[in-house]
C-alpha positions as CSV (number, residue, x, y, z in Angstrom):
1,X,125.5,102.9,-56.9
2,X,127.4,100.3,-54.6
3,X,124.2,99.2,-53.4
4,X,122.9,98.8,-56.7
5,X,125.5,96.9,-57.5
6,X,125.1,95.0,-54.9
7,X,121.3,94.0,-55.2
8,X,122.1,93.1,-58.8
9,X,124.5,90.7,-58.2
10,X,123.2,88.8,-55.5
11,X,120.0,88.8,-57.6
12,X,121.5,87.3,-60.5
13,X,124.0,84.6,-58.8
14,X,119.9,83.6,-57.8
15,X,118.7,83.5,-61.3
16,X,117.1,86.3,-60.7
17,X,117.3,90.2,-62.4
18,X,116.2,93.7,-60.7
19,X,114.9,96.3,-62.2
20,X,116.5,99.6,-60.3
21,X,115.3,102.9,-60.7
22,X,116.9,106.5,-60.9
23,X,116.7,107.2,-57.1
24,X,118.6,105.0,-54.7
25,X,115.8,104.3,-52.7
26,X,113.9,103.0,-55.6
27,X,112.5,99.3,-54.1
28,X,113.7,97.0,-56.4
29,X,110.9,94.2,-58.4
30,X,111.4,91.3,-59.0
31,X,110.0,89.4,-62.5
32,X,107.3,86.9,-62.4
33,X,108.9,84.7,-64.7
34,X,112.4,85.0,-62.4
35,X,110.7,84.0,-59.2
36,X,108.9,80.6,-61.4
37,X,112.3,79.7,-62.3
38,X,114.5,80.3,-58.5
39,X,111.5,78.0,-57.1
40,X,112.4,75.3,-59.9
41,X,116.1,75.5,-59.1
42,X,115.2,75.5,-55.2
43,X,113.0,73.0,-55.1
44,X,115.6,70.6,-57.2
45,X,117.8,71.5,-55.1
46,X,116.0,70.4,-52.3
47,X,115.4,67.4,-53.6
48,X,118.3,66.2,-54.7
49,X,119.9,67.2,-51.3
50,X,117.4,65.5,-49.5
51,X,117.7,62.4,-51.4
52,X,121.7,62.3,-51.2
53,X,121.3,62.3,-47.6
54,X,118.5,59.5,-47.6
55,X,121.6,57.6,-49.6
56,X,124.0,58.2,-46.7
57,X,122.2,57.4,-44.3
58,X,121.5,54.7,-45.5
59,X,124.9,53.5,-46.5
60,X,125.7,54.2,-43.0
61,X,122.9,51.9,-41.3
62,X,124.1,48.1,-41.0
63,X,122.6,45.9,-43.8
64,X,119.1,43.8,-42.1
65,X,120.5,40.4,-41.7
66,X,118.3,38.3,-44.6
67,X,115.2,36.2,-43.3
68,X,115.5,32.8,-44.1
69,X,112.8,31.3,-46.4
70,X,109.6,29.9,-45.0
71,X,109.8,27.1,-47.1
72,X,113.5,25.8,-45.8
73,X,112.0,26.4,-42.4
74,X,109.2,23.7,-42.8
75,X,111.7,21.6,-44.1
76,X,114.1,21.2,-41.4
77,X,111.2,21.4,-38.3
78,X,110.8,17.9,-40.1
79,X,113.9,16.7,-40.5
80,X,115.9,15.1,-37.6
81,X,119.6,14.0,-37.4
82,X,120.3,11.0,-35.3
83,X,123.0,8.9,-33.9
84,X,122.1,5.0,-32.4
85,X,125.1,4.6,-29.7
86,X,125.1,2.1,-26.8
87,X,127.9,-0.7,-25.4
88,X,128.9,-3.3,-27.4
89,X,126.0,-6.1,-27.9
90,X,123.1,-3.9,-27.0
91,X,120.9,-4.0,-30.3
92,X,122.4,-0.8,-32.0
93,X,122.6,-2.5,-35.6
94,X,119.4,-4.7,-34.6
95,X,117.6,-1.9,-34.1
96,X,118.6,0.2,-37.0
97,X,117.4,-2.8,-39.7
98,X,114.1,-2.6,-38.1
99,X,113.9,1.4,-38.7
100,X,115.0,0.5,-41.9
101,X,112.2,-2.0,-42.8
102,X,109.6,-0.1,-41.1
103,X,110.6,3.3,-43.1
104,X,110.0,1.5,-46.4
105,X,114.2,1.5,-47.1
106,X,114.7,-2.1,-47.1
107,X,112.5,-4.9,-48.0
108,X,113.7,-8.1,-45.8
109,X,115.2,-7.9,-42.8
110,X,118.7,-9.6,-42.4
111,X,120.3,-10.1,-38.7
112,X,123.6,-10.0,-37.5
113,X,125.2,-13.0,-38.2
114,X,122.3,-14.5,-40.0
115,X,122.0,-17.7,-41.4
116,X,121.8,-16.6,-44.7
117,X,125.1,-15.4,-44.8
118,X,123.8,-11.7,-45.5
119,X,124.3,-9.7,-42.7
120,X,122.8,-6.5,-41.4
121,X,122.2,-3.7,-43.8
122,X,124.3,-1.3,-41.7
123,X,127.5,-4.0,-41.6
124,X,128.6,-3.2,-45.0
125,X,132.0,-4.6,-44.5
126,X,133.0,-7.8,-45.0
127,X,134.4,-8.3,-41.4
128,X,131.8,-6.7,-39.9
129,X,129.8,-9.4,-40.9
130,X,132.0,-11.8,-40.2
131,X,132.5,-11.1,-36.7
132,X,128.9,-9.5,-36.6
133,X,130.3,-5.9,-34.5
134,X,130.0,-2.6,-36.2
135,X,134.0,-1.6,-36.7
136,X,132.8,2.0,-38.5
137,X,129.9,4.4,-38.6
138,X,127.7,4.2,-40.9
139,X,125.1,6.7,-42.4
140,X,121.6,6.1,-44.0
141,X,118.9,8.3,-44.7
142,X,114.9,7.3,-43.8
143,X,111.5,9.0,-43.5
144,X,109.1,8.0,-41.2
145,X,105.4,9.9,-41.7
146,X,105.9,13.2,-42.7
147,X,109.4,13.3,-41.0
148,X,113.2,12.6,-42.5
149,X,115.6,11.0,-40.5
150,X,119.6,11.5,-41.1
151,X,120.9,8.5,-39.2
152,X,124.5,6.9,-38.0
153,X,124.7,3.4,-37.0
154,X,128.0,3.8,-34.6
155,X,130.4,1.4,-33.3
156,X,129.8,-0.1,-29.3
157,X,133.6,-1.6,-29.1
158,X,135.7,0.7,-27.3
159,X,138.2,0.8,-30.1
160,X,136.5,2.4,-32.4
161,X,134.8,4.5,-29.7
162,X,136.8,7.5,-32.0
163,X,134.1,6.9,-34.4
164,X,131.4,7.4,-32.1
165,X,133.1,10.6,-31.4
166,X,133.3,11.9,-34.7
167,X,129.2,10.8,-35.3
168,X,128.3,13.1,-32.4
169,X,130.2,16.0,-33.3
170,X,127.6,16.7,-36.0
171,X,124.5,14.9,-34.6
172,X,121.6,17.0,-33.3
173,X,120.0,14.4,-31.1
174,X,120.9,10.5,-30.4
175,X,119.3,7.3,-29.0
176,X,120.9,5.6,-26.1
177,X,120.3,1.8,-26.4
178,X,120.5,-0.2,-23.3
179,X,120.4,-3.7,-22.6
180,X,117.3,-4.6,-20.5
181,X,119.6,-7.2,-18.8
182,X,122.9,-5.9,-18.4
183,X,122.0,-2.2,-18.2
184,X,124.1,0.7,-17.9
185,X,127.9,-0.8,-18.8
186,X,131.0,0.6,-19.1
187,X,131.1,1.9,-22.6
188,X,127.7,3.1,-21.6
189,X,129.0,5.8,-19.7
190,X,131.6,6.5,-22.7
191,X,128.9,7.3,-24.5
192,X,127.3,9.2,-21.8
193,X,130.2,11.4,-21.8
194,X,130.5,12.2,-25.5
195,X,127.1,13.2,-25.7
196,X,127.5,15.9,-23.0
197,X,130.7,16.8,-24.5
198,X,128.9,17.8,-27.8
199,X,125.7,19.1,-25.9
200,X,123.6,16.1,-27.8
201,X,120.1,15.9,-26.2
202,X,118.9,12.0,-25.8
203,X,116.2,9.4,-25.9
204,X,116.7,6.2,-23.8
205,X,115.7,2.8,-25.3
206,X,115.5,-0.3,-23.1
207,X,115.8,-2.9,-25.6
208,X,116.1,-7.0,-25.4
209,X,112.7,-7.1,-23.1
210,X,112.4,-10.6,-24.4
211,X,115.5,-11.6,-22.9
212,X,115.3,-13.6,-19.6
213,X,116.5,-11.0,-16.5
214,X,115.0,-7.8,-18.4
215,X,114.2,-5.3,-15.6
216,X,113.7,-2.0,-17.3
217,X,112.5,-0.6,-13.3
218,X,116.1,-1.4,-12.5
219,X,117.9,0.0,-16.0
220,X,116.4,3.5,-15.3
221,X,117.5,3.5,-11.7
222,X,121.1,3.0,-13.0
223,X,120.6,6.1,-15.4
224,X,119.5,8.0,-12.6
225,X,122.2,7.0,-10.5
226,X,125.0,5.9,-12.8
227,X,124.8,8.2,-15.2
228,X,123.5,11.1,-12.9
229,X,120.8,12.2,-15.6
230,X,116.7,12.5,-14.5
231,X,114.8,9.9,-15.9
232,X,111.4,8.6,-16.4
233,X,109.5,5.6,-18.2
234,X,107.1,6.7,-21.2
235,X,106.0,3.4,-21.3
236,X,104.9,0.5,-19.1
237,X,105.6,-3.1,-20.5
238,X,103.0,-5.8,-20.7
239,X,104.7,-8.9,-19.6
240,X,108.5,-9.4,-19.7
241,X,111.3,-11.6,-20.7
242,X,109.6,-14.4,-23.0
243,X,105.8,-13.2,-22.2
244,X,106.5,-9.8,-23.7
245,X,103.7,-9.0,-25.7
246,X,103.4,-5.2,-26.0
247,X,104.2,-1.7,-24.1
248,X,101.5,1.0,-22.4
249,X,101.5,4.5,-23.1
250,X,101.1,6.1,-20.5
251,X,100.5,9.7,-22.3
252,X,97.7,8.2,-24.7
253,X,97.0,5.5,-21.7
254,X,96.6,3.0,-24.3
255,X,97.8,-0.7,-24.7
256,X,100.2,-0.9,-28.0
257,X,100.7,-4.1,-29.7
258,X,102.7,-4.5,-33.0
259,X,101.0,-7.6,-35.5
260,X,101.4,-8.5,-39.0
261,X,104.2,-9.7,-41.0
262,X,107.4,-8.8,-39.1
263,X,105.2,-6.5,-36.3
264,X,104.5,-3.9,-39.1
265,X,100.9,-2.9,-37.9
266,X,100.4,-1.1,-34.3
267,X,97.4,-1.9,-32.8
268,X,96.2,0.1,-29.9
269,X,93.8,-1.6,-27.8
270,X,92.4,-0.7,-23.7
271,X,95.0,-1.0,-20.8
272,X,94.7,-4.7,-19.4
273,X,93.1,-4.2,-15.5
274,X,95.7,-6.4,-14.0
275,X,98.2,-2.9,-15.3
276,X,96.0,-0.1,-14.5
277,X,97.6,0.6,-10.7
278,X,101.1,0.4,-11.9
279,X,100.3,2.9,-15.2
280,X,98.7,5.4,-12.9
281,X,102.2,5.1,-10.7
282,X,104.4,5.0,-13.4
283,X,102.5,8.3,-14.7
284,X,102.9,9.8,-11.5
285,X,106.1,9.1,-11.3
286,X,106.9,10.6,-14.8
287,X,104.7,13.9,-14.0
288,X,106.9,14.6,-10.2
289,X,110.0,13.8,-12.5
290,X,109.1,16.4,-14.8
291,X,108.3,19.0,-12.3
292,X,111.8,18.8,-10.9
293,X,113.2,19.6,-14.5
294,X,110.1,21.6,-16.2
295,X,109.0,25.0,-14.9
296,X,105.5,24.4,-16.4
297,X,104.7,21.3,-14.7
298,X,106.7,22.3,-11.5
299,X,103.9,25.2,-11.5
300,X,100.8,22.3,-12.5
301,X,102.2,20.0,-9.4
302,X,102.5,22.7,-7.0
303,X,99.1,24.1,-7.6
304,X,97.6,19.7,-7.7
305,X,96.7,20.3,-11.4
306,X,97.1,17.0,-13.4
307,X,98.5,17.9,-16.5
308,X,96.9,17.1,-20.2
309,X,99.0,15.3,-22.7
310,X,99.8,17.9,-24.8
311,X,101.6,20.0,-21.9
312,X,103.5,16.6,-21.1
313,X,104.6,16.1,-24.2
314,X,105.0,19.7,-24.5
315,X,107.3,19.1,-21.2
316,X,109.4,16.3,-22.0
317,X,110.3,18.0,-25.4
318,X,111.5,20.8,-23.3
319,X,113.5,18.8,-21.0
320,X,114.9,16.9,-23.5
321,X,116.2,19.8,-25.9
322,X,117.9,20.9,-22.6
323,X,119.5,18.1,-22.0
324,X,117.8,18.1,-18.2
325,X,115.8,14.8,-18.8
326,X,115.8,11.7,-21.0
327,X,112.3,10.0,-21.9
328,X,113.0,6.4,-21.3
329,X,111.0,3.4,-24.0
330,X,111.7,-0.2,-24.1
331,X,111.1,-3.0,-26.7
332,X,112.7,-5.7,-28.1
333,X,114.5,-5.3,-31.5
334,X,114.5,-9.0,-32.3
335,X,111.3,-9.5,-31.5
336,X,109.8,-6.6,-33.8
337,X,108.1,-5.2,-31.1
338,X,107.7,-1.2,-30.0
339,X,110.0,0.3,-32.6
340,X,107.9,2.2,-34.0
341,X,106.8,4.5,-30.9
342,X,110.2,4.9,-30.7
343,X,110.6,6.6,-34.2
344,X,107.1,8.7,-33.0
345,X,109.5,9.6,-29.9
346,X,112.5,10.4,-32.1
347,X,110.0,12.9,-34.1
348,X,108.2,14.2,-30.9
349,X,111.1,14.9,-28.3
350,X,114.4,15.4,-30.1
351,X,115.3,18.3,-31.6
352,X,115.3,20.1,-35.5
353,X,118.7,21.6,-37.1
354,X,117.1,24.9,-36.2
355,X,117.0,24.0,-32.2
356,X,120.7,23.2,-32.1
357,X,123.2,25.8,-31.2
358,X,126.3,24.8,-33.5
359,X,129.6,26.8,-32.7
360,X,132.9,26.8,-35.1
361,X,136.4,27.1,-33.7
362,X,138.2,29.9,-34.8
363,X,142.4,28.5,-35.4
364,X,143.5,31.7,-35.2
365,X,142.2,32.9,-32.2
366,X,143.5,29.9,-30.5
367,X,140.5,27.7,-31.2
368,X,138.0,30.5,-29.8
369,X,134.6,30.3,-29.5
370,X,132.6,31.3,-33.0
């Protein structure tokens, strides 16, 4: 009777019932209808174990970190934040009207001390236009093509050299504007030292090739050497000092002149013969540059493979972003001539928001590394 006992209630804690007969042997049967019902309550059982445990695990896996939006993505590959910084009197604010009027932002150009008593659009101050020096940064916004340009006009005084440092703390790339006369100068290599400070990658721009003395052969020697940073012209000029018409690219190896009101219109013609020789060196001389600083074009000159444009380009970008090379253009500001290759420069070799490592200070942690 124990056993019967037994059977019955295990049985029935299942949902199940026995039918037990007189003998003790008797086998007991189980009811159709009982063994419908224990597979409804197993198999719900089953499931809602099985899905508790899904849940758990789940809760226990780290959250995917969310993807960021295709559409924001596009946006900043186009969008470039830049910083015009160079010694005092080198063409910063010259320079940054004419990106101005060529952008579309401004309508007339106004110099530095003009004689209409206006000044430059960057010198908003009143004695900043007086004395014609920048005294404080100053921020506009531009778009050039399909590409948007964040830009600060800084300071080339060295006593306001604290604003330069506060413009590169949150730039992404900068140009470096050099006199084609004076060259490299001591608030030059002020500059030079912020920027590597603040890891900010960097386009060289000869400028004031209209002025008698310019030697832009002899500026990028003094990067090189002064500034210890490998350099190489992008550009060849076509006459000098008051016969400077133009500049050679020596990627597209094409002649580029600027016409219409106020240069506005490039025209790209065939190299003049008398230049051929010295484009072919100063290409060379780029390409053995970039194979000291580029793995992909150390790996082309080794092997005597001359490289296409796209894989110089696609070099010099590299390089740049790295901070292991600066492309080097020239022009002349005041002249309205060759600015705009530099804003295709701008947009070619410096980098997006997305290319730039930015890093917080933690105060608590005794300023450590975020």
């Amino acid at each position: 009777m124990l056993a019967h006992r037994l059977c019955a209630s295990t049985l029935l804690r299942s949902g199940l019932t026995c039918s037990l007969g007189r003998s003790t042997t008797a086998a007991a049967t189980i009811r159709p209808a009982a063994v419908n019902t224990f597979s409804r309550l197993f198999a719900a059982r089953l499931s809602s174990t099985n899905a508790a445990t899904a849940t758990a695990a789940a809760a226990a896996e780290p959250a995917a970190e969310p993807q960021p939006d295709p559409a924001d993505m596009a946006r900043l590959e186009r969008l470039r934040n830049i910083g015009i910084s160079a010694h005092i009197d080198s063409g910063k604010t010259t320079l940054t009207e004419r990106i101005l009027y060529y952008t579309g932002r401004i309508r007339e150009i106004h110099e530095v001390r003009g004689k209409d008593n206006v000044g430059a659009t960057m010198d908003w101050m009143d004695l900043e236009r007086e004395k014609g020096i920048t005294i404080q940064s100053a921020a506009t916004y531009a778009q050039w093509k399909d590409y948007n340009f964040n830009i600060i006009d800084t300071p080339g005084h060295v006593d306001f050299t604290i604003e330069v440092e506060r413009a590169l703390r949150v730039l992404d790339g900068a140009v470096l504007v050099l006199c084609a006369v004076s060259g490299v100068q001591s608030q030059t290599m002020t500059v030079d030292r912020q920027m590597r400070r603040y890891n900010v990658p960097r386009i060289s721009f000869i400028n004031k090739m209209d002025r008698a003395g310019a030697n832009p052969a002899r500026i990028i020697d003094q990067i090189r050497s002064k500034l210890k940073m490998p350099a190489a012209a992008l550009q060849v000029p076509i006459g000098a000092e008051d016969s400077f018409e133009g500049v050679i690219d020596i990627l597209k190896m094409k002649a580029i002149y600027n016409e219409g009101a106020r240069g506005s219109e490039i025209v790209e013609r065939d190299i003049p013969e008398n230049l051929l020789d010295k484009v072919r060196d100063a290409r060379e001389e780029l390409i053995t540059t970039l194979a000291e600083v580029d793995e992909v074009i150390g790996d082309l000159f080794i092997e005597e493979k001359e490289p296409t444009e796209a894989q110089l380009r696609d070099a010099i970008r590299r390089a740049t972003i790295a901070r292991k090379f600066t492309p080097v253009l020239m022009g002349s500001a005041i002249k309205d001539k060759s600015v705009q290759p530099l804003l295709d420069a701008v947009c070619d070799y410096l980098p997006n928001p997305t290319e730039v490592q930015n890093l917080a200070l933690d105060l608590k942690q005794n300023e450590a590394p975020v």
